[in-house]
N, C-alpha and C positions, 0 to 999 in steps of 0.2 A: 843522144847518149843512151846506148841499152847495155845491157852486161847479160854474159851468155855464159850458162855452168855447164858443166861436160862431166856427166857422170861416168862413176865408175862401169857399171852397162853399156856403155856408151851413149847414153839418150843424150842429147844437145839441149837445153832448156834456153832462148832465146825472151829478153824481157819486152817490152814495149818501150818509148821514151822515157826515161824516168824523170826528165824534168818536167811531162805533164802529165802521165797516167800510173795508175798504180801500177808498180812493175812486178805484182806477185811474189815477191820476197816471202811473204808472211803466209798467204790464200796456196788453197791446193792444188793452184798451176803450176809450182816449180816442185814442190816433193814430190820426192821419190823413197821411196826404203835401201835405196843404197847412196852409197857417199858419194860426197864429192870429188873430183878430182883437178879439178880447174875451175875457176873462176876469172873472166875477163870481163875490163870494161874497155867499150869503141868511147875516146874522147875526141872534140872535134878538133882540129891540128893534125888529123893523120895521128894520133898516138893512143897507144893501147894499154890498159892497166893490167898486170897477170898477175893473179895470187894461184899458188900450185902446190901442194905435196902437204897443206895443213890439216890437223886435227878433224879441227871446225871453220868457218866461216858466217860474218853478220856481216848482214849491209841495214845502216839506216841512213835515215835524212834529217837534217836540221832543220826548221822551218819555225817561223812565225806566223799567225794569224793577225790582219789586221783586222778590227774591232769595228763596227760601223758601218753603214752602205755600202754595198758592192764588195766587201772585205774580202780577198781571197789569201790564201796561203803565200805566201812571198820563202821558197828556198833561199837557204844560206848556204849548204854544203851539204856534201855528200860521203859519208863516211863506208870502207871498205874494210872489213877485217879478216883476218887469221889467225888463230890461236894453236900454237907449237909448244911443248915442253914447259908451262907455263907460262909463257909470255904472248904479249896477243902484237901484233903489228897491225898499226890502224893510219889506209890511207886515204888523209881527208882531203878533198879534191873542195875548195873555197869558191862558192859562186860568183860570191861581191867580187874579191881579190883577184880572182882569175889566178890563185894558185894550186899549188900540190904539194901535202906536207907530209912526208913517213915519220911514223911517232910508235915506239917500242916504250912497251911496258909490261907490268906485271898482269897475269889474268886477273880479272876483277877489276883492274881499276884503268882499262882503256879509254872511257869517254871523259875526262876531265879529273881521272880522279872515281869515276864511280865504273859500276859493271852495266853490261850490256844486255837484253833479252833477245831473243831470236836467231841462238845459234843454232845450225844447223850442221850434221856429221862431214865431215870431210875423209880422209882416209889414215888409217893409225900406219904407222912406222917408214911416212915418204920422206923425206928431205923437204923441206917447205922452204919457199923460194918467191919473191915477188919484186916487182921494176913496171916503169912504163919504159916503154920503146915505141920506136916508130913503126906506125901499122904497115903491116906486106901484103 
């Protein structure tokens, strides 16, 4: 699973696996001083996650640390957002469950109830738009 942003320049920003390597979400391999314009994630099923036409956009991860010998990081989910007109749309794609949930809410309070850090600029006055389909 990688997700790929497509700036407004057209640069392509291309992550690594995100469920083993840092995908540069946060480090200065993915910015750029211009916006975003797309946001895609490759999930495996042949299906693809596209957030398009928002504000901003954050991606994090859920994770636990196990405590003790050999302890690594154990993913739980994988959270996708975009923030439009005040409202963020966050799709959390669940590792355990093997689901996918779209959850709308107000800005600030996307993650359970609380706000998020690490938005990054997307593009002001597109139509924001996001779906999984099937990858072509």
């Amino acid at each position: 699973m990688n997700y790929s942003l497509i700036f407004d320049d057209g640069v392509v920003y291309t992550s690594p696996d995100i469920r083993s390597r840092d995908p540069g979400w946060a480090s200065e391999d993915g910015a750029r001083p211009v916006g975003i314009r797309e946001l895609s994630l490759t999930m495996p099923g042949a299906r693809v996650l596209i957030l398009c036409g928002f504000e901003a956009y954050n991606f994090f991860v859920e994770a636990s640390q196990v405590m003790g010998k050999g302890g690594g990081a154990k993913i739980h989910a994988f959270n996708f957002c975009g923030r439009w007109g005040g409202h963020v749309v966050t799709w959390r794609i669940d590792m355990q469950k093997g689901q996918i949930t779209k959850l709308i809410s107000f800005d600030g309070l996307e993650y359970f109830g609380t706000a998020t850090r690490g938005w990054r600029q997307g593009l002001m006055g597109e139509q924001a738009r996001s779906g999984v389909c099937p990858l072509q």
